[in-house]
N, C-alpha and C positions, 0 to 999 in steps of 0.2 A: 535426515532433513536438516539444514540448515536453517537456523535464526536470523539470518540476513536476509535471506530470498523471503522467509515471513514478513520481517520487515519492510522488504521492497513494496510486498504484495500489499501490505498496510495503507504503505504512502501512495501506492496508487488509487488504493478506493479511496482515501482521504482527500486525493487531490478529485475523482471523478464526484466528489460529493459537494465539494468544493465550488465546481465548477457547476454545480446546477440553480 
């Protein structure tokens, strides 16, 4: 597992939480 693809997956609920 990589720690980038974690971090992708961060910034995208970050951004879909963002966005509500």
């Amino acid at each position: 597992k990589s720690p980038e693809l974690l971090n992708f997956h961060k910034d995208l609920v970050s951004l879909e939480e963002a966005s509500k």
